[in-house]
N, C-alpha and C positions, 0 to 999 in steps of 0.2 A: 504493500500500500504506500509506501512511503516512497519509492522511488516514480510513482506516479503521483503523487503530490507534488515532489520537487521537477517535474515538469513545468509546473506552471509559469514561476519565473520566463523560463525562456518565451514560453506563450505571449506571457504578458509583453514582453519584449521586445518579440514580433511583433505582434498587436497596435502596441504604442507608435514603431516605425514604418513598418507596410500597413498605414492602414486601408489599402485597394485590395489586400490582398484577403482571400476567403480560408480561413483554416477549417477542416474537419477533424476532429478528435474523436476517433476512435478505443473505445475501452470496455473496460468491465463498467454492469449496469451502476452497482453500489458505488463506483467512483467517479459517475457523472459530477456529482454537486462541486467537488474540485474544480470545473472550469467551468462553473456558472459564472456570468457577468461581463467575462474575457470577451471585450469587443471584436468583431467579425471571426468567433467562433462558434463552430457548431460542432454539439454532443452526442454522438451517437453511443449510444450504451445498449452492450451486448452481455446476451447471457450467451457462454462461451460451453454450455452445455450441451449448447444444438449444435453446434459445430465441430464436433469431436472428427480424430482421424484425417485422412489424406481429404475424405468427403468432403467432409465440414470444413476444408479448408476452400476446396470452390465452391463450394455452397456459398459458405460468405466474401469470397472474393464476385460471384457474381451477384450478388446483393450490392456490395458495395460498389461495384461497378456501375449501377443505377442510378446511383445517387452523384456519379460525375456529369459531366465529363471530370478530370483529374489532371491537370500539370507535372505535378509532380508527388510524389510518394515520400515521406518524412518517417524514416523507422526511429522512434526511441528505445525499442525494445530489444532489438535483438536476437530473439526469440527464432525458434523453427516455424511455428507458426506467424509469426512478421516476414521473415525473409522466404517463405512460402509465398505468400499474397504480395510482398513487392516482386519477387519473379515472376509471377503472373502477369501483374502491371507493366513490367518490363515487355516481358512478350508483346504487351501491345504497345510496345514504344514512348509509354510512362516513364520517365528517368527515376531512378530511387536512389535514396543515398541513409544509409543506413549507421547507428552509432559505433562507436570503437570503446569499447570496454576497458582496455588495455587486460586480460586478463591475465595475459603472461607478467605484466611488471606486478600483479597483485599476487600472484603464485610465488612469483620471489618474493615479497611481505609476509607472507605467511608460510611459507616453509621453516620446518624443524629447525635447521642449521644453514647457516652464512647467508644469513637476511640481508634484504638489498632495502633500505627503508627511505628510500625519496617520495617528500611527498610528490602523491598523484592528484589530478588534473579534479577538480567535484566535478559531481555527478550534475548539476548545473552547468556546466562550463561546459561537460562533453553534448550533453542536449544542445546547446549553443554552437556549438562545434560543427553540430549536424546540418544545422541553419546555413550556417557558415558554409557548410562545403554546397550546397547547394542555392548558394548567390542571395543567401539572406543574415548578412552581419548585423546583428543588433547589439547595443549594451543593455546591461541590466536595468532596471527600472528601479526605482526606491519601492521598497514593501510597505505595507501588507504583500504577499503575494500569494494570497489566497483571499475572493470576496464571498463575505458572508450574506447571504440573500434573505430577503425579509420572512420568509417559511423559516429559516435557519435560527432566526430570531425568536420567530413564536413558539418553537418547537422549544427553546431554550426558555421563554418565558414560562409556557404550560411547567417545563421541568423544574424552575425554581418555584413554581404555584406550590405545587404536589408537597413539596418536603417546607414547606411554609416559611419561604424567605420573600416578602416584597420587594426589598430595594434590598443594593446592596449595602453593605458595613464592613469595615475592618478589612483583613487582605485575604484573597483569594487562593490558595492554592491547590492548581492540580498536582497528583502524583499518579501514573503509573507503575504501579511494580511490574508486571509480567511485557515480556516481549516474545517473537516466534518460536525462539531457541532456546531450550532451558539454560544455556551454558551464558547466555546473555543476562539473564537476572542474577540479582541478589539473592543469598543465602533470606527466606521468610522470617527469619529472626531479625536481621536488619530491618525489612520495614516495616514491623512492628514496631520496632524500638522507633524509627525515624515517625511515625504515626504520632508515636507520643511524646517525640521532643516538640514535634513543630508545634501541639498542642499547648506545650510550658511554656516555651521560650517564644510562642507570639500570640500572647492570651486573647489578640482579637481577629485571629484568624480563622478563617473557613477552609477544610478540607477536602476536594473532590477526587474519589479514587474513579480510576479509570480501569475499564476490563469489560472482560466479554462472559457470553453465559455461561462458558467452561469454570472461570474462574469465580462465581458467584460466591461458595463457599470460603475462601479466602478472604474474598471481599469483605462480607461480613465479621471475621477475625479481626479485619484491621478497622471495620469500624468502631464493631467491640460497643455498641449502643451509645459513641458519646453523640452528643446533639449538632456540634460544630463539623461531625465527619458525613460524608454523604456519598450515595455512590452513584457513579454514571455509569449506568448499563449499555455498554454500545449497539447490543442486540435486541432492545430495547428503541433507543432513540435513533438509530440510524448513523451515515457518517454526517448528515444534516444536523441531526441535535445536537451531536459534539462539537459540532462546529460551531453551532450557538454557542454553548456551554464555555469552549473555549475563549472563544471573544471575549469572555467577560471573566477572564482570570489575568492576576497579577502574574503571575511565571506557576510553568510546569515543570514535575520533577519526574524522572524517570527516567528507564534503561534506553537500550540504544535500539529504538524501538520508534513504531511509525507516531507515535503521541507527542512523543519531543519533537520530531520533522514538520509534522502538522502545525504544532504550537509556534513554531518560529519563523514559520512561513504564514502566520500572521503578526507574526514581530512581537512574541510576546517573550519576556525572558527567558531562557531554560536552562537545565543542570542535568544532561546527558551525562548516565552512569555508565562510565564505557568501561569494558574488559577486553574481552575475547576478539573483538574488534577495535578498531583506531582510526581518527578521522583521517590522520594522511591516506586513505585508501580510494578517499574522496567522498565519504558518506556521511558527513559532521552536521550535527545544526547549522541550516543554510545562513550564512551571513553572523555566525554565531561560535564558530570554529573552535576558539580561544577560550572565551570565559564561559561559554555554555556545554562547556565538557568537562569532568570530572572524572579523572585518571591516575592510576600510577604508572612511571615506567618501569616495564620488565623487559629483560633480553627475549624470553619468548613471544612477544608481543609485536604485532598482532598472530594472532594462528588460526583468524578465520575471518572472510570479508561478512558471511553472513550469519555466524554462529552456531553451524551446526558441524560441529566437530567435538573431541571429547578432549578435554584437560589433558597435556602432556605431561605436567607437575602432578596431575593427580590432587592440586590442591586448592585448584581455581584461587590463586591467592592473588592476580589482577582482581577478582570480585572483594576478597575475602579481609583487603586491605585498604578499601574503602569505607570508611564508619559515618552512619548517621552523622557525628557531628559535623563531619567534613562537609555536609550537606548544608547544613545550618551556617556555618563560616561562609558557604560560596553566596549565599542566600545572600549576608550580610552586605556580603562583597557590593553583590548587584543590586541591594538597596542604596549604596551608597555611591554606585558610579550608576549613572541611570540617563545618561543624555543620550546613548540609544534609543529606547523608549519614549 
């Protein structure tokens, strides 16, 4: 999810300089609301269900074929399934010009022994890059870069109705604990503990945990019935209601997971708990690299661009050496430099 959120930037990008020019965005249906409002684009949102196999790949290449004519073809993905349906398009003399990953320079990042650790290019930049090789250089835009649509708002007001907050008070904070790879969260003792620092140490703060319905039971653990803790159901509210939700928080806390991407691609603070991955890989809080990452350095580090791999230490101690309070410090940090914001 997260790597089609940070699409958007370069969208925007386009948008603001070619504005003659017509974009179609093509995606999964649930990630429509991402490029609601992005001037001369259009959303096509697909359930990727009906398209399974070799079929399903001209199945929906002549669907989308309908909906041209087409210029030109803009792969961000990569995928067999993308570079399937841009060689199609090509057969009909569609040009395509598809992204560069670099996966070989991230395989040397993440190898066992004689790590090659320059950083690489965001994942922004290579979107950009795509632009770029097919005759459309933009620079980035000032964020937000994600707009929240008025549905987006109501969905978020009915959600603060529900749990009886009217207006807002005091500071907002989201936290996600869980991300796609267990090797990317924290040890559950950690955010518990971090549940009930932020509750001390900012006695008029609101807490919003973030999660899905697998994780409902935890969820509840770390609300633990205080009154100031709340939970946002994403299977529930949609990626629409979070996106309300999020609008209206001070900064987000959480793994290296698509909640902190989302959040800072509406310019709201954040404190990405990174381990098993490392932003030089080009995957950081967009525009947030630096202060919106919370790390330690190991030589094994990183050992995985998407976390699904197993501890070589055996001691996940990139997670295990990061303590709630260090959360709390960076918190401070960014209450006290805030001209970003």
């Amino acid at each position: 999810m997260g790597d089609v959120a940070l699409t958007t930037p370069a969208l925007i990008a386009m948008a603001s300089k070619y504005s003659n020019v017509q974009l179609t965005v093509v995606t999964r249906g649930n990630f429509a609301p991402f490029f609601y409002n992005i001037p001369n684009v259009n959303v096509i949102g697909i359930n990727f269900k009906k398209y399974k196999g070799i079929f399903g790949v001209w199945k929906l290449y002549r669907e989308l074929k309908k909906l041209g004519p087409f210029d030109k073809i803009i792969d961000l993905h990569g995928s067999l399934r993308s570079r399937m349906i841009s060689l199609l398009f090509y057969w009909q003399k569609v040009p395509s010009y598809k992204i560069i990953k670099g996966r070989r320079e991230k395989a040397q990042q993440t190898r066992r022994f004689n790590k090659k650790l320059m950083k690489l290019p965001h994942t922004v930049d290579r979107y950009l890059n795509v632009f770029k090789k097919a005759g459309f250089d933009a620079p980035i835009r000032k964020g937000p870069w994600l707009n929240v649509d008025g549905e987006s708002k109501i969905f978020a007001k009915d959600y603060f109705k529900s749990i009886g907050i009217d207006k807002k008070e005091g500071q907002w904070f989201g936290f996600a604990p869980f991300a796609g790879h267990e090797l990317k969260e924290w040890n559950f003792q950690k955010s518990i503990r971090l549940t009930q620092i932020l509750l001390e140490e900012f006695p008029d703060c609101h807490i919003f945990l973030f999660g899905g319905k697998d994780e409902m039971n935890e969820l509840e653990i770390l609300k633990n019935n205080e009154k100031r803790v709340n939970i946002v159901h994403g299977a529930h509210l949609g990626i629409r209601g979070e996106l309300g939700i999020m609008e209206r928080l001070d900064l987000m806390v959480g793994m290296d997971s698509s909640n902190v991407h989302i959040a800072a691609l509406l310019k709201k603070p954040v404190i990405g708990i990174f381990g098993t991955t490392h932003p030089i890989s080009g995957f950081g809080p967009f525009a947030q690299e630096d202060t919106g990452v919370l790390q330690v350095e190991l030589n094994c580090r990183p050992c995985s661009i998407y976390g699904n791999v197993k501890c070589w230490r055996g001691d996940h101690a990139c997670m295990e050496m990061i303590d709630p309070l260090d959360v709390v410090r960076r918190i401070r940090i960014l209450q006290n430099v805030n001209t970003l914001w």
